[in-house]
C-alpha positions as CSV (number, residue, x, y, z in Angstrom):
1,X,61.4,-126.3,-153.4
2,X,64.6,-124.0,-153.0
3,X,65.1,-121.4,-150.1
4,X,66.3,-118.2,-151.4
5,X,67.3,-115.2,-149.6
6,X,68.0,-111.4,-149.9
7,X,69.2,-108.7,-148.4
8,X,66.9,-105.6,-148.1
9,X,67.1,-102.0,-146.8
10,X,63.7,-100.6,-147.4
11,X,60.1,-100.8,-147.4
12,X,58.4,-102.5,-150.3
13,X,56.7,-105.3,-151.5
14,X,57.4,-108.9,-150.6
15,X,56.7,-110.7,-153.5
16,X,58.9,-113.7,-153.9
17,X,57.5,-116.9,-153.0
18,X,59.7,-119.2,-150.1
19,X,62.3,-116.2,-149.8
20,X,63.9,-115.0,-146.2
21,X,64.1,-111.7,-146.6
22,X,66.8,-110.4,-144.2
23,X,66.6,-106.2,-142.9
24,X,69.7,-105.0,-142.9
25,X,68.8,-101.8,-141.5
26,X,66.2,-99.6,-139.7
27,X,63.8,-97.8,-142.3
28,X,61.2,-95.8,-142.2
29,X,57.4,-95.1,-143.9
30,X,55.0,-92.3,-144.1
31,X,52.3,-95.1,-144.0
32,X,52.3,-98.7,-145.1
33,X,56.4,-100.4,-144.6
34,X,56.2,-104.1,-145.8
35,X,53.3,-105.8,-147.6
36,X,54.1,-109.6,-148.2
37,X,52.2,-110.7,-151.5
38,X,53.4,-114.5,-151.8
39,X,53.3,-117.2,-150.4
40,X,56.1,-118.8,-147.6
41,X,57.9,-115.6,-147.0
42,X,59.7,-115.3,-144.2
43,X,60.9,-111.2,-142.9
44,X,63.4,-111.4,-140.8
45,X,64.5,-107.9,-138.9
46,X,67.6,-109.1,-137.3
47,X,66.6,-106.5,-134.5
48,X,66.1,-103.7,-136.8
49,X,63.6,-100.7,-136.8
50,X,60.4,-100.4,-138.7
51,X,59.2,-97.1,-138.3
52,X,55.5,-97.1,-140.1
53,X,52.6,-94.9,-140.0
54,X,54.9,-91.5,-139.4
55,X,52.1,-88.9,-141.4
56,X,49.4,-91.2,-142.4
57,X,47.3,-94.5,-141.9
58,X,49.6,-97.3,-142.6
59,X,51.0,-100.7,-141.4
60,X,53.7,-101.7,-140.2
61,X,53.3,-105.5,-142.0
62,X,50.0,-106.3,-144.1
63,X,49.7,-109.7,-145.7
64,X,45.8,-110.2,-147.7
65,X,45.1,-114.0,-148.5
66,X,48.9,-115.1,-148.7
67,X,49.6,-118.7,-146.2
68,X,52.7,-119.5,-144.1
69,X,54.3,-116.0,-143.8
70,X,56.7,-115.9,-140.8
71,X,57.6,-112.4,-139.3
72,X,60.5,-112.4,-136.6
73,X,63.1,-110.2,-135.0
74,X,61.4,-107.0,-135.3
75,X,61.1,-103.9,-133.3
76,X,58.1,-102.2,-135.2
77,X,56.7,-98.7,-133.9
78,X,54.2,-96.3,-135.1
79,X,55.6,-93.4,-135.7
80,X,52.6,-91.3,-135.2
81,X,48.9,-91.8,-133.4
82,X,47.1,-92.4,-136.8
83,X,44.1,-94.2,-135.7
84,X,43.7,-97.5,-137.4
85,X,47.2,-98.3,-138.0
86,X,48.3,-101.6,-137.1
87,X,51.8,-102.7,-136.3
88,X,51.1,-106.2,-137.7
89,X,48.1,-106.8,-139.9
90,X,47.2,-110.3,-141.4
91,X,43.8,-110.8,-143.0
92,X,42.4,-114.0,-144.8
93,X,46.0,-115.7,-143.6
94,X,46.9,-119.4,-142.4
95,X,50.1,-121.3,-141.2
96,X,51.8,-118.1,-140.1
97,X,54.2,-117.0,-137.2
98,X,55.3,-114.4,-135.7
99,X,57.5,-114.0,-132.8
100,X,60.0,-112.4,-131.3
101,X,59.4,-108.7,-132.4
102,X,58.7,-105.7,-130.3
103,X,55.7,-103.7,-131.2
104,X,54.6,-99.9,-130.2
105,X,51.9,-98.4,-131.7
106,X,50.0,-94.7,-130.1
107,X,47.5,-94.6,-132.5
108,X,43.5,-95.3,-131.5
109,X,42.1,-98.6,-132.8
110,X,45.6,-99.2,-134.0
111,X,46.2,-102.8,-132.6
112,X,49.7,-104.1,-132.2
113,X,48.9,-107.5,-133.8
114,X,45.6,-108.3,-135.3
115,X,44.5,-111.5,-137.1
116,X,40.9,-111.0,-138.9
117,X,39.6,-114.4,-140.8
118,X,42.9,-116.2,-140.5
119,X,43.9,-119.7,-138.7
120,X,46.5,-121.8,-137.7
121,X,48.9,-119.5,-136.8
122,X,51.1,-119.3,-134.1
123,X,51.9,-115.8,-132.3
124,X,54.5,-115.9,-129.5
125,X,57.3,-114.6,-127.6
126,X,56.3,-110.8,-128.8
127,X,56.3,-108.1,-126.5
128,X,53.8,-105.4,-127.2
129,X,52.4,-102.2,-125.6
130,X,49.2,-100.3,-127.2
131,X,48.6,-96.4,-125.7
132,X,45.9,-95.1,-127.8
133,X,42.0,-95.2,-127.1
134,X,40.5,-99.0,-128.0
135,X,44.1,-100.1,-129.4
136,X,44.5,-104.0,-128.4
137,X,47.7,-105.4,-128.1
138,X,46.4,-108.8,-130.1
139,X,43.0,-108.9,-131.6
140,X,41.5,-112.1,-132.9
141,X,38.3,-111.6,-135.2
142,X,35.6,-113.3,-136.9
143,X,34.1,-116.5,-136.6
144,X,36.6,-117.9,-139.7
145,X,39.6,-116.8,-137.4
146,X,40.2,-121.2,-135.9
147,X,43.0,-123.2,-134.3
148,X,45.4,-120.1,-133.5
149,X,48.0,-120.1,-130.7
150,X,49.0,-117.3,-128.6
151,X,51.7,-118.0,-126.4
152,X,54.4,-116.6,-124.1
153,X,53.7,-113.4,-124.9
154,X,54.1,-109.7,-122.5
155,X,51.7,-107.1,-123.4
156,X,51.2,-103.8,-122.0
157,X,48.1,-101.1,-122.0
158,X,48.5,-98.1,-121.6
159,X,45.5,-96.6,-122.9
160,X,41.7,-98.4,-122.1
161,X,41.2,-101.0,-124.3
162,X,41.5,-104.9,-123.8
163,X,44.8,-106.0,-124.0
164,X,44.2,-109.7,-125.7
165,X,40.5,-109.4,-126.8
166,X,39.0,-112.6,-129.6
167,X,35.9,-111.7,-130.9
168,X,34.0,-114.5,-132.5
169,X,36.4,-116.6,-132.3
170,X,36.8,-120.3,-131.7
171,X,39.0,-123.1,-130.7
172,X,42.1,-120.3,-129.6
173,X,44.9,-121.1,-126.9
174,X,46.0,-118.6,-125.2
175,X,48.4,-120.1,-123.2
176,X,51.4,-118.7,-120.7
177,X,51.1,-115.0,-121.4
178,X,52.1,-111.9,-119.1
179,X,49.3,-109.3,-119.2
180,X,49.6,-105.6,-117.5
181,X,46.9,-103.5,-117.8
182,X,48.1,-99.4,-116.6
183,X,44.8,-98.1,-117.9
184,X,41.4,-98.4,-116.9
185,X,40.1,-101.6,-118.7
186,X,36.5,-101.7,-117.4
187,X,36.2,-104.6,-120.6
188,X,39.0,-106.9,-119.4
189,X,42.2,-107.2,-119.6
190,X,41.8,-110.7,-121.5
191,X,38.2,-110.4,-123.5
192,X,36.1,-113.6,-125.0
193,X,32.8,-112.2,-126.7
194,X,31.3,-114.8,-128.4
195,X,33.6,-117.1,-128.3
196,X,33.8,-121.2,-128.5
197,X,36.1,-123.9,-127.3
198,X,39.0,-121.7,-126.8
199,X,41.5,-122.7,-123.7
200,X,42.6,-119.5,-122.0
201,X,45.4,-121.5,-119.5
202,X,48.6,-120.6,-117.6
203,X,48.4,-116.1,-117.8
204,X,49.3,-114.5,-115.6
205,X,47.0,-110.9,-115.9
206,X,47.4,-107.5,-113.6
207,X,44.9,-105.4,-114.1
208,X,45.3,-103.0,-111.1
209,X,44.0,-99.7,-112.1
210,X,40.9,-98.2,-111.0
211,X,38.1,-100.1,-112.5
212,X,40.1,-102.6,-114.4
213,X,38.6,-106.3,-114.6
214,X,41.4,-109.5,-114.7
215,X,39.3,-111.5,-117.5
216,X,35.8,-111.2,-119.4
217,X,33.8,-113.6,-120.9
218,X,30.7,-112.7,-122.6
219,X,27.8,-112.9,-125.1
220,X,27.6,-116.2,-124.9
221,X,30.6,-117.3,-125.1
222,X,30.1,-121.1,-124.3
223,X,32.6,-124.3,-123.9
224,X,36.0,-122.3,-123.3
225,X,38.3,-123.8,-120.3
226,X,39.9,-121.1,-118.0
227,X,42.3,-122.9,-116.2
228,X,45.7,-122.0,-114.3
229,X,45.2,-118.4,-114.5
230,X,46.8,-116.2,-111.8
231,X,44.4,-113.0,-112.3
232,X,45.1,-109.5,-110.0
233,X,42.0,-107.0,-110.7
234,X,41.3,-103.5,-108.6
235,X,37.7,-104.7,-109.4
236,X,36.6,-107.6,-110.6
237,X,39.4,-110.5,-111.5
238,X,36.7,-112.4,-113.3
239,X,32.9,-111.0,-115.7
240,X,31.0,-113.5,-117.2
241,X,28.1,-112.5,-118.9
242,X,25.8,-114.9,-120.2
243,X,28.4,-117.5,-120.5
244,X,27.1,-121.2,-120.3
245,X,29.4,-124.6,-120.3
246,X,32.5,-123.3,-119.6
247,X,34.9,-124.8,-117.4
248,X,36.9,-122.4,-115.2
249,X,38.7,-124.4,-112.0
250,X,42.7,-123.9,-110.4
251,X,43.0,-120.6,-111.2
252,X,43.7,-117.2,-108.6
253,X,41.1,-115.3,-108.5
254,X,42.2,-112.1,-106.8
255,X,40.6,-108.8,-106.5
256,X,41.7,-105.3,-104.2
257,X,38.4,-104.5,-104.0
258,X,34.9,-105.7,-102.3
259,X,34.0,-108.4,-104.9
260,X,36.0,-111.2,-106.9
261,X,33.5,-112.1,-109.7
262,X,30.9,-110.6,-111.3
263,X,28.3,-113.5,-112.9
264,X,25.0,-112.5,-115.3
265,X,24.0,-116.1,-115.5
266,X,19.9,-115.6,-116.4
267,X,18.3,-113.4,-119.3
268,X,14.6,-114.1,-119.6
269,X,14.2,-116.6,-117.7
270,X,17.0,-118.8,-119.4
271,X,20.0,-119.9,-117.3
272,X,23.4,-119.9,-118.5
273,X,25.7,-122.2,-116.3
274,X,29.5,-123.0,-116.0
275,X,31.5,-124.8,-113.7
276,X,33.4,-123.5,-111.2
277,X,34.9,-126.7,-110.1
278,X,36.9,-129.9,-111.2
279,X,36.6,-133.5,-110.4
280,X,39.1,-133.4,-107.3
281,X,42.7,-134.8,-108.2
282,X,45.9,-135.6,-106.0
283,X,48.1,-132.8,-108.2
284,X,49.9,-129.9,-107.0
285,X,46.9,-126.9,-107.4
286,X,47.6,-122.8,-108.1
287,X,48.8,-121.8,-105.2
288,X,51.2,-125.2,-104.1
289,X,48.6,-127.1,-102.6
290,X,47.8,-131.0,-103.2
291,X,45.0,-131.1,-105.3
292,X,43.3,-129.4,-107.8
293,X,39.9,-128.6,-107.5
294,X,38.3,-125.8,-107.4
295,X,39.5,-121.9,-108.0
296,X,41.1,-119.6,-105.1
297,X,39.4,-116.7,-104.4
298,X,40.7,-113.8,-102.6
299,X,40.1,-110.1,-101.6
300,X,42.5,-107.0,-100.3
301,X,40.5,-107.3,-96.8
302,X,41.1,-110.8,-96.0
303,X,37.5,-111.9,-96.7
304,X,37.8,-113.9,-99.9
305,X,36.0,-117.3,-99.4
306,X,39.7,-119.2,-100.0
307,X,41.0,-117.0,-97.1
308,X,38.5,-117.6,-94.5
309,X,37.0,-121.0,-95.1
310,X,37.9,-124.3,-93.2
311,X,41.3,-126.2,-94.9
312,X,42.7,-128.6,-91.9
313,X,44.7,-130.2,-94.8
314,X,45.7,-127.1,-95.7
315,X,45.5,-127.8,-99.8
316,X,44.1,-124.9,-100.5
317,X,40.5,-126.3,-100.7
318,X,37.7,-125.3,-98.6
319,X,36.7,-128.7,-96.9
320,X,33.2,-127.4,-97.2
């Protein structure tokens, strides 16, 4: 199959199937900019400006039921705070990327990248920030949404919302990702609701406003592995609700308040358990130490467990 390519200096329709469409320019759209409509298109910004969404509800990228769509090099803003206007919008998608773009959007509920019922894609590298009320940076929905990847990533809140929330969703990495919550984020800054087998390893998350919590997991999310996590909270660094079978060990559990974690583990009279812990192994832990084990826990006074326990070895495990 033959590559073709073309220059464009507009918003419009995508429509060619395996094109690169290269931006030669910054444009600009009163609502919707670029809808790609066949399959293995590839839009490529070379650094330019989309400016979507400037007087009505728009996005700034839409792709409906079209597969392998790659969308790179993009500095896409919302030029307004129309609610429900989403920098990046894929819906009913597979074996897509997108990465390295820069996304703004000030809209509520207008999410800087959202997936709904799409898999297999890979989303990395972007740097987003979200300002309006319950605007995600990346939202993940529905139980069809399988198998995506979310790594390397920086995103910034600014308003209250979540900044990396899947709902529903199953078998996700979300791997090596800065997270900086400004707001208040009482729901976490990374949110699991309902979620299965996903792998939420190697973040590094600041939620350090009033009231904001590091990571949530919640009804009944089951099976997920939180591991390598370094996780800075004003209240709780870790919320899991209901959760049962999931597997959260080696990670920095940090909180300037009075409590690390906050754990709902019974609901009439049925348990929900997870593991705090891991088989003890001669590997350098979290925080430098020689093994990996369990999870360090700290507090702004001093009193974390981690930070008061006995550790003659000094590996960062409490000897008992």
């Amino acid at each position: 199959i033959e590559i073709t390519y073309e220059n464009i200096n507009s918003c419009g329709d995508l429509n060619v199937p395996y094109r690169v469409y290269t931006l030669t320019q910054d444009v600009d759209s009163s609502g919707n900019c670029f809808t790609i409509s066949a399959q293995n298109v590839t839009l490529n910004c070379g650094g330019n400006k989309i400016n979507y969404s400037q007087s009505s509800q728009g996005y700034g990228v839409f792709v409906d039921g079209i597969n392998s769509s790659v969308i790179k090099n993009c500095e896409i803003i919302q030029g307004s705070s129309n609610t429900n206007s989403h920098a990046v919008y894929l819906r009913n998608n597979g074996l897509s990327k997108i990465y390295n773009n820069t996304i703004l959007t000030y809209g509520s509920s207008s999410y800087g990248i959202y997936l709904r019922s799409s898999s297999i894609n890979n989303v990395s590298r972007n740097i987003l920030s979200t300002y309006g009320l319950n605007a995600y940076s990346i939202y993940v929905h529905e139980s069809s949404s399988l198998n995506n990847a979310i790594k390397s990533n920086e995103l910034n809140i600014y308003g209250t919302a979540s900044a990396l929330f899947l709902n529903g969703v199953n078998n996700t990495l979300v791997q090596s990702n800065d997270i900086v919550i400004n707001g208040a984020s009482p729901d976490g800054a990374l949110r699991v609701t309902s979620g299965f087998v996903n792998n939420l390893t190697s973040n590094n998350i600041r939620a350090t406003s009033v009231g904001s919590v590091g990571m949530r997991l919640d009804s009944y999310s089951r099976f997920n592995e939180v591991r390598n996590n370094n996780i800075q909270s004003n209240s709780f660094a870790l919320t899991l609700i209901y959760g049962a079978n999931n597997k959260i060990y080696n990670n920095v559990l940090n909180t300037t308040g009075n409590n690390i974690a906050s754990i709902s583990d019974r609901e009439k009279n049925v348990n929900y358990i997870s593991d705090f812990n891991t088989t003890k192994t001669a590997l350098m832990n979290i925080i430098g130490g020689g093994n990996i084990g369990g999870n360090y826990w700290e507090d702004g006074r001093g009193r974390g467990i981690s930070q008061t326990c006995r550790d003659v070895n000094e590996d960062g495990i409490c000897d008992s």
